[in-house]
DRENBAKOL-578165 format. One record per residue (C-alpha): residue number from 0; z, y, x. Coordinates in Angstrom, 2 decimals. Last residue first. Layout:
nr->NUM; c3->Z; c2->Y; c1->X
...
END
This chain:
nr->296; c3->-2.67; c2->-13.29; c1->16.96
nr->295; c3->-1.90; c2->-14.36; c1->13.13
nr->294; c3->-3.65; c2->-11.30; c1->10.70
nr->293; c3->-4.18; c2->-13.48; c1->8.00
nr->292; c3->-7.17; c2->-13.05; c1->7.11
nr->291; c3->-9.65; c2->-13.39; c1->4.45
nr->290; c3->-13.23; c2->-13.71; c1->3.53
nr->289; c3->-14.05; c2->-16.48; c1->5.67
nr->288; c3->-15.91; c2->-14.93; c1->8.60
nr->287; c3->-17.46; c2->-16.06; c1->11.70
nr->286; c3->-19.55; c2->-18.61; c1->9.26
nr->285; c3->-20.29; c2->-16.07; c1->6.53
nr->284; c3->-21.82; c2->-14.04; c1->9.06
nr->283; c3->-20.75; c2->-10.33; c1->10.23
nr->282; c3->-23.17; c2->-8.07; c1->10.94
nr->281; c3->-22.03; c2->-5.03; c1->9.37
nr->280; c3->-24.35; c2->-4.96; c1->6.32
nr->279; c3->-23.95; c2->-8.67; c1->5.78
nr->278; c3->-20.32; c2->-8.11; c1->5.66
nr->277; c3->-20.72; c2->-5.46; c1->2.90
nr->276; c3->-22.70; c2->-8.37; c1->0.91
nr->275; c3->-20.11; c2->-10.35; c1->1.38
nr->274; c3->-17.88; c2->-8.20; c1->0.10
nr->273; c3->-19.62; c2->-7.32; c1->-2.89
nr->272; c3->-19.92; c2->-10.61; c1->-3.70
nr->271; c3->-16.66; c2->-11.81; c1->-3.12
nr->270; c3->-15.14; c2->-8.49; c1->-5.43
nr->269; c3->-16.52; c2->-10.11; c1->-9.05
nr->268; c3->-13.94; c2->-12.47; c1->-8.17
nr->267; c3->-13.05; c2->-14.41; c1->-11.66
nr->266; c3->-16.98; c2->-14.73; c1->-12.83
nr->265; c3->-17.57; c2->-16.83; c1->-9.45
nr->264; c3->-15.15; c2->-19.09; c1->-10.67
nr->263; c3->-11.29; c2->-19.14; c1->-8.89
nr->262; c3->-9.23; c2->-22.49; c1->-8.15
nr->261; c3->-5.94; c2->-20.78; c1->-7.39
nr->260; c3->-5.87; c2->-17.46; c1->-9.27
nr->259; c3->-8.24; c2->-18.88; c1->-12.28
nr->258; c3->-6.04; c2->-22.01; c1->-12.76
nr->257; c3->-5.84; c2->-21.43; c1->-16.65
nr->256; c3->-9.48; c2->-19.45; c1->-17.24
nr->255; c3->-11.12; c2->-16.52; c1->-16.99
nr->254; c3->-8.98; c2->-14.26; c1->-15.07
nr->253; c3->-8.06; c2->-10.69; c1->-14.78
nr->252; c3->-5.42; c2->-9.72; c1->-12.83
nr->251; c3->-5.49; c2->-5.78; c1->-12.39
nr->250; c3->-7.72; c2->-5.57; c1->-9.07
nr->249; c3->-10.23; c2->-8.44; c1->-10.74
nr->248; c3->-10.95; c2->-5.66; c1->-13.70
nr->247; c3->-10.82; c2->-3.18; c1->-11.26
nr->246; c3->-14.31; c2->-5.46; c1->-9.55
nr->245; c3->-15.60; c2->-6.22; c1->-12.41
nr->244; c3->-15.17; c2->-2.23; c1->-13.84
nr->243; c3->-12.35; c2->-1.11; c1->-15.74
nr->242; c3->-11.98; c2->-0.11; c1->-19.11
nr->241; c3->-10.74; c2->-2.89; c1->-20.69
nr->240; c3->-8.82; c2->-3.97; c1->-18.10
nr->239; c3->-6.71; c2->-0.91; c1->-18.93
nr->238; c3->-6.65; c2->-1.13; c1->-22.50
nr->237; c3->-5.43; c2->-4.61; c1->-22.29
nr->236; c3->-2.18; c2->-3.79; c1->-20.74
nr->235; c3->-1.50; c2->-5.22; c1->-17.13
nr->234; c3->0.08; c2->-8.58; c1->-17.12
nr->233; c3->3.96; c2->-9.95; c1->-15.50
nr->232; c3->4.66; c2->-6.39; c1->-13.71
nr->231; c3->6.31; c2->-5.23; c1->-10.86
nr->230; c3->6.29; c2->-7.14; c1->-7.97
nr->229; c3->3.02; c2->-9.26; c1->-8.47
nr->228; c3->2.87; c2->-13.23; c1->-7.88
nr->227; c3->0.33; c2->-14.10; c1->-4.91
nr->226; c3->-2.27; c2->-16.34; c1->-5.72
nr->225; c3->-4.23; c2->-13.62; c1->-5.79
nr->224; c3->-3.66; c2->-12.57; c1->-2.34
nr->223; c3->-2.30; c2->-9.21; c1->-1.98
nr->222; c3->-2.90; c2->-5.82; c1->-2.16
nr->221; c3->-0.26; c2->-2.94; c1->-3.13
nr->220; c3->-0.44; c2->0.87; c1->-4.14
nr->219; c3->2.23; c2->2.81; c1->-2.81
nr->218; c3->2.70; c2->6.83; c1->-3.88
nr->217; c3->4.58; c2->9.32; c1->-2.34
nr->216; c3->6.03; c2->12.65; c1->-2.70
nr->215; c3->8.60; c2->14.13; c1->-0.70
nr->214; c3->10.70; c2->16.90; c1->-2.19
nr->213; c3->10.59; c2->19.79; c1->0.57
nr->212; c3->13.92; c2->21.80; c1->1.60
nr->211; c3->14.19; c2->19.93; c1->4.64
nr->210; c3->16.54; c2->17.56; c1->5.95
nr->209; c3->15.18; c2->14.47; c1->4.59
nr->208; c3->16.55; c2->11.47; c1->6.22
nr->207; c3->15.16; c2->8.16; c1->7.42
nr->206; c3->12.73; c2->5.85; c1->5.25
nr->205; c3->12.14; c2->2.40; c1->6.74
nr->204; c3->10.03; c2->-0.39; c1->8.72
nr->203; c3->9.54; c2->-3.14; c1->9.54
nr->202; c3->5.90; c2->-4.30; c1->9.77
nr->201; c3->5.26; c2->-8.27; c1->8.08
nr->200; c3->4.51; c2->-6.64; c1->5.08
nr->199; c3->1.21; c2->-5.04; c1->5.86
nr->198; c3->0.29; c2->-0.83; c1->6.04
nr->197; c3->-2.01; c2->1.29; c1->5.59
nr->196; c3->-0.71; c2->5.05; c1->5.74
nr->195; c3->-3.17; c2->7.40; c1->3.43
nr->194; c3->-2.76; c2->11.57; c1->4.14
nr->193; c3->-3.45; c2->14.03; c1->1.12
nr->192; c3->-0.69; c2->16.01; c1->2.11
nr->191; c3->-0.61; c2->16.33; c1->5.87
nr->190; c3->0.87; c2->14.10; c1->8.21
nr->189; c3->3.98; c2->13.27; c1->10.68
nr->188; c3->4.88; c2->9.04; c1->10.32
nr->187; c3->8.33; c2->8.53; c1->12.08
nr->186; c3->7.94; c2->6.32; c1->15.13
nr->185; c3->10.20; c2->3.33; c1->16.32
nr->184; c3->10.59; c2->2.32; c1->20.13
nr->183; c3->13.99; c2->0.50; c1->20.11
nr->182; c3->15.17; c2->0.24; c1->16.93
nr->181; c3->16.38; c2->3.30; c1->15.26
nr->180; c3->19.91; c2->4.87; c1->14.58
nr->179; c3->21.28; c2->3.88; c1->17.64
nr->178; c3->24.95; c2->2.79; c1->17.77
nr->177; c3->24.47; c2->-0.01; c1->20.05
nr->176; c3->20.73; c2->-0.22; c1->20.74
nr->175; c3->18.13; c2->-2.17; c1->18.46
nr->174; c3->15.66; c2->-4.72; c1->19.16
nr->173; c3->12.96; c2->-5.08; c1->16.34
nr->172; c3->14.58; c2->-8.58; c1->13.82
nr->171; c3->12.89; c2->-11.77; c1->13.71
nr->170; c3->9.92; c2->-12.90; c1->15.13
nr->169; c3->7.30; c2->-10.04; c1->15.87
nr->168; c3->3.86; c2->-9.75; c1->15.29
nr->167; c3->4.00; c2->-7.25; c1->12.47
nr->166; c3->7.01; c2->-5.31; c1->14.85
nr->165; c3->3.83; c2->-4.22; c1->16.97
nr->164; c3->5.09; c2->-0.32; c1->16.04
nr->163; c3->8.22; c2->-0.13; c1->14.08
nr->162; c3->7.66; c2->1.85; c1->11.24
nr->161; c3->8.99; c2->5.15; c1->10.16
nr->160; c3->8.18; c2->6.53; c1->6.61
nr->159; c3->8.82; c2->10.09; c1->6.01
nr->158; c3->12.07; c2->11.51; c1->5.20
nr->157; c3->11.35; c2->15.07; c1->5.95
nr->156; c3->13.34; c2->14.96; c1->9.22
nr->155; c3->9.95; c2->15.22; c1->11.47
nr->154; c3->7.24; c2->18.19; c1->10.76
nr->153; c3->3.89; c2->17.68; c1->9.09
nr->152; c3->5.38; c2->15.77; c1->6.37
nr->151; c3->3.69; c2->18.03; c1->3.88
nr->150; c3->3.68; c2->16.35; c1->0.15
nr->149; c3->1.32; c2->14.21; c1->-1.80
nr->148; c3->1.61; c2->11.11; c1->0.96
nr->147; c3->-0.54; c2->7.86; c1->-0.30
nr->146; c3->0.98; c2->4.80; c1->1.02
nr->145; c3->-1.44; c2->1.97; c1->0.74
nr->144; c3->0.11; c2->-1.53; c1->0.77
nr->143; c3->-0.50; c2->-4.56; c1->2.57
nr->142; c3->-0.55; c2->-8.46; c1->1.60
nr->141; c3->0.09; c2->-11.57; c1->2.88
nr->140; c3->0.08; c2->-11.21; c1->6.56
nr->139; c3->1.40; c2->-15.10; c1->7.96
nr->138; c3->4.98; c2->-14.86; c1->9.32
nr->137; c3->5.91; c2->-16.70; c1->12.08
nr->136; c3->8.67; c2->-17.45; c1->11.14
nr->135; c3->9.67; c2->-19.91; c1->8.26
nr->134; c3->9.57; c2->-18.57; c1->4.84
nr->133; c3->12.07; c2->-17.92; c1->3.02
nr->132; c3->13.44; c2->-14.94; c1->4.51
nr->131; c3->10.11; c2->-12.90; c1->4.53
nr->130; c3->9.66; c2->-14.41; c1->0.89
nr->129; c3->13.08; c2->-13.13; c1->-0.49
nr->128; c3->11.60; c2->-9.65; c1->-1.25
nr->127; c3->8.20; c2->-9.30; c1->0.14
nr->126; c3->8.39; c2->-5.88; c1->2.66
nr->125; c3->10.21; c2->-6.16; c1->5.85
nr->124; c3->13.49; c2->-4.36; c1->6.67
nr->123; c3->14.97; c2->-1.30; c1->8.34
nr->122; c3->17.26; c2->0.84; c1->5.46
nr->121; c3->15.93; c2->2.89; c1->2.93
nr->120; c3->17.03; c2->6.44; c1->2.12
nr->119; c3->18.58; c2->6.24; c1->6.07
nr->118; c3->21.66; c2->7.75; c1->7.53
nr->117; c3->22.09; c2->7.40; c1->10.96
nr->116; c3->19.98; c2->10.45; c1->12.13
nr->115; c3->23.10; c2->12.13; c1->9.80
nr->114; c3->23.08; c2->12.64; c1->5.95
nr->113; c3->26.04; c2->15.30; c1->5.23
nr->112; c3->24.04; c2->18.06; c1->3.29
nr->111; c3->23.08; c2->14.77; c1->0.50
nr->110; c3->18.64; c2->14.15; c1->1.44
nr->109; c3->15.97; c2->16.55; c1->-0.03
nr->108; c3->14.80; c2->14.99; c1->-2.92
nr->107; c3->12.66; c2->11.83; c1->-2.70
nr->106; c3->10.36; c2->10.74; c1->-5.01
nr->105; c3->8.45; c2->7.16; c1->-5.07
nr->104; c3->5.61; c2->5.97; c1->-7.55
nr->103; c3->4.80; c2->2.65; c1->-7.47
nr->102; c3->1.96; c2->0.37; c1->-7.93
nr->101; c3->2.18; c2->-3.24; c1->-7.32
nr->100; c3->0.56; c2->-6.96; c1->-6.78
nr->99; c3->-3.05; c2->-5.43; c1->-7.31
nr->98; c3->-5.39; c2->-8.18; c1->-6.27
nr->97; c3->-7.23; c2->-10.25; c1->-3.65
nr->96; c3->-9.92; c2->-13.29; c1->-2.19
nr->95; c3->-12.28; c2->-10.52; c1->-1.48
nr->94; c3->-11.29; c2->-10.13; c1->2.03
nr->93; c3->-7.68; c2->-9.20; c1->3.48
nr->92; c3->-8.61; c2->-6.68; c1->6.59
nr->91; c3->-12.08; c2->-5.77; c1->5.13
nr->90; c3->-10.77; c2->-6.02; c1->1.59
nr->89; c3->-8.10; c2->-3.47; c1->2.59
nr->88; c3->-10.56; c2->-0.98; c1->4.55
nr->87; c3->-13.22; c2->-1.29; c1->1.13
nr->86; c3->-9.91; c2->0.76; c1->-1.06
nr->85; c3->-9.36; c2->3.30; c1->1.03
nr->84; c3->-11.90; c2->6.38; c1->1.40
nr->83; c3->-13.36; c2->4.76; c1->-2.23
nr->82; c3->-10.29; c2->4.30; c1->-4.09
nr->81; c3->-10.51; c2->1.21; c1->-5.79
nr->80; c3->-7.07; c2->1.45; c1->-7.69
nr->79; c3->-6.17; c2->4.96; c1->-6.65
nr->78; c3->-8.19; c2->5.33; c1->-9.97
nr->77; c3->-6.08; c2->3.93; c1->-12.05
nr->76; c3->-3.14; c2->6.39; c1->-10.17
nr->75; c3->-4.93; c2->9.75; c1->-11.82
nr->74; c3->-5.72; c2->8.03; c1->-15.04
nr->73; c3->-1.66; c2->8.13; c1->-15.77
nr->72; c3->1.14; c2->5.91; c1->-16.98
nr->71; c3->0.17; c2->2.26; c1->-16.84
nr->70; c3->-0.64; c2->2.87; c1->-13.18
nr->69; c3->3.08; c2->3.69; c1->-12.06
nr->68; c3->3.95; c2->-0.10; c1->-12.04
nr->67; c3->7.23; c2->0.55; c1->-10.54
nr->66; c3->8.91; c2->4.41; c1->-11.03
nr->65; c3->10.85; c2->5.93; c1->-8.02
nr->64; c3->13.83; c2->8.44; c1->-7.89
nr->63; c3->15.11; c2->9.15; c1->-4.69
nr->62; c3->18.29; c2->11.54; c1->-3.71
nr->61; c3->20.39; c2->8.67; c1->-1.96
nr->60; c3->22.70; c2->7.92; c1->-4.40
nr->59; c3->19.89; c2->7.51; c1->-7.35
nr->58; c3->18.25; c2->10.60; c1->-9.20
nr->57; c3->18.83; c2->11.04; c1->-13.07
nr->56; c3->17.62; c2->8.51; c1->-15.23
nr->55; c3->15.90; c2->10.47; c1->-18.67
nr->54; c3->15.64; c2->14.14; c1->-17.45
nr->53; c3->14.65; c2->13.61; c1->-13.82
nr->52; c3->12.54; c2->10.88; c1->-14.77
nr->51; c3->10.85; c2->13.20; c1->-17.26
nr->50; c3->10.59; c2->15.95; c1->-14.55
nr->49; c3->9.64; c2->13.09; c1->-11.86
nr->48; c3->6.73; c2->12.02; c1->-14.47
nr->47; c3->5.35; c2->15.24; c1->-15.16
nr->46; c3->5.54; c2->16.24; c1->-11.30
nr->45; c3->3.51; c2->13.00; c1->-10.87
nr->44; c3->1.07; c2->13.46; c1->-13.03
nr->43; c3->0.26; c2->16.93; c1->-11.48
nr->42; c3->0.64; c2->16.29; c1->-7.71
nr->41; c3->-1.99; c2->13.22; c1->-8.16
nr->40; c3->-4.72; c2->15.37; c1->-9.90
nr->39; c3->-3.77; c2->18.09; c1->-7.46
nr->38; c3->-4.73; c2->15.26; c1->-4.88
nr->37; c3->-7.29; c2->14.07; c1->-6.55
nr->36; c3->-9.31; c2->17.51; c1->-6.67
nr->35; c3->-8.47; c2->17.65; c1->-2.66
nr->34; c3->-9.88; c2->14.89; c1->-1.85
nr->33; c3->-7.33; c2->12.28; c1->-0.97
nr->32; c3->-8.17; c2->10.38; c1->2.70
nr->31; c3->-7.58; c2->13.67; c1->4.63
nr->30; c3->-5.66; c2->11.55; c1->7.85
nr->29; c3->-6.12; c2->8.13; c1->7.26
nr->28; c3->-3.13; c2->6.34; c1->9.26
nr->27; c3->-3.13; c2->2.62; c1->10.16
nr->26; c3->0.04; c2->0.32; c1->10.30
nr->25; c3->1.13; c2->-3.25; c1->11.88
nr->24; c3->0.97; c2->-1.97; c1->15.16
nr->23; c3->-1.47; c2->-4.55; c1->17.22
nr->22; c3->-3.52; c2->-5.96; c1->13.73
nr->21; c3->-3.77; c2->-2.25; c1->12.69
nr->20; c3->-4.85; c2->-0.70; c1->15.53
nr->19; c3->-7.67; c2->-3.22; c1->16.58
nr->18; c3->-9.10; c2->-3.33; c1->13.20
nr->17; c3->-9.14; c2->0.75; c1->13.36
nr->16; c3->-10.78; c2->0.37; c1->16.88
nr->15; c3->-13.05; c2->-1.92; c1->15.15
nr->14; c3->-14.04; c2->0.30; c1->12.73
nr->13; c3->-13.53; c2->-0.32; c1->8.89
nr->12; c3->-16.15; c2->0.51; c1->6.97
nr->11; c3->-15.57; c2->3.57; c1->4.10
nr->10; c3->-18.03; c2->2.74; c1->1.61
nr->9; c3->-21.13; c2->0.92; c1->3.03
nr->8; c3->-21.62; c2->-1.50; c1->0.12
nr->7; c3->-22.10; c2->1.36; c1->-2.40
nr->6; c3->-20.46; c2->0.38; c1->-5.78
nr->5; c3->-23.61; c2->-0.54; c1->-8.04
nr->4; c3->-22.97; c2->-3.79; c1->-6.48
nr->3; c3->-19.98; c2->-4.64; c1->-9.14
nr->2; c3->-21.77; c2->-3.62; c1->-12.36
nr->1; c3->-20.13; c2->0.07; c1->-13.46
nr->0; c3->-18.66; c2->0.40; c1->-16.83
END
């Protein structure tokens, strides 16, 4: 096990034109983020999986099958966890203040012969469950997930995600034209395997058809606050955190004491001061910076 500022401080910065990006569209694309040894690693644990799911569940109505808290099941999507090309961009847009809230593993067969530009694998909404509708607008960012794409989605009908570009900032739903199968102004993500989308909860967006002959292959690893409740699991297994580093160990939950995610010790965010001794590197002083952000404009 690693000590937390053994991890190089410079990893991956975020630019400001990045920063700029992602706080105006809501997304961020890293073209070539996955080496290639990770992808194959990636490929290989997930075509396991898929055959098994294959086997055991079947695929769902609209040709997906998906598996939640995927990092229980391989080595290959632990170490997505603190991935180094992707990992240091989230706690530059979030800070340190953070955790793993889900990991999931999402296949999608080519879509049923009659699936029009209408027809969508997931329809147009916001990430957070009940929260985006619970809470009043406008929405504060709250957490943002890394899509990692495994499959070519060079060309468009492949069923790759589409967002809604600047819908982050928005108030209620994008604008939409009678009978349209998109809201005004959407893109569909094109990319080669290997390719990392951030993106934050507040940006709508959705899955359209997938007219080829490819099976996409995707997975999502989430960041929130840690006062946030995870999607997809109550506690990690031991023999996980066990093996992690401080900073993984803070990824998977960890905590030292009853109130750890709301009142935190030093010893429960290993990540602060690594962070802050990124944002020293940059520039950036404690006072101009809190360690988080919400992303309001």
């Amino acid at each position: 096990m690693r000590s937390t500022l053994e991890r190089p401080v410079e990893e991956t910065p975020l630019t400001p034109e990045q920063r700029k990006r992602f706080d105006s569209d809501g997304f961020l694309v890293i073209e070539d983020a996955l080496s290639p040894e990770m992808l194959d690693r990636l490929l290989a644990a997930t075509d396991r999986l898929y055959q098994r799911g294959l086997r055991d569940e079947g695929l769902t109505k609209t040709n997906k099958w998906d598996l939640r808290n995927c990092i229980v099941e391989d080595d290959a999507f632990f170490d997505l966890l603190t991935y180094p090309k992707t990992f240091p961009l989230v706690v530059d847009l979030l800070g340190w203040n953070i955790k793993l809230i889900t990991s999931h593993l999402i296949v999608r067969a080519p879509s049923p012969p009659d699936a029009d530009e209408h027809w969508k694998g997931e329809g147009w909404h916001r990430d957070g469950g009940g929260s985006s509708s619970d809470m009043t607008e406008p929405h504060p960012r709250l957490f943002l997930k890394i899509a990692y794409f495994l499959t070519d989605l060079t060309e468009k009908g492949r069923g790759s995600i589409r967002f809604v570009p600047g819908s982050n900032r928005l108030m209620g739903r994008p604008a939409q034209g009678e009978g349209m199968p998109d809201p005004y102004g959407a893109v569909e993500i094109q990319c080669r395997p290997g390719t990392a989308v951030l993106f934050e909860q507040r940006t709508w967006h959705a899955v359209g058809p997938n007219h080829s002959e490819i099976t996409r292959k995707g997975v999502f690893m989430g960041y929130g606050y840690r006062w946030i409740q995870p999607m997809d699991f109550i506690e990690i297994p031991a023999r996980l955190i066990e093996k992690a580093d401080p900073i993984q160990a803070q990824m998977l939950g960890k905590i030292t004491h009853k109130t750890g995610f709301y009142l935190p010790k030093e010893e429960d965010i290993p990540l602060k001061k690594w962070a802050e001794a990124r944002k020293a590197m940059q520039g950036v002083t404690p006072e101009s910076s809190n360690g988080s952000s919400n992303g309001m404009m």
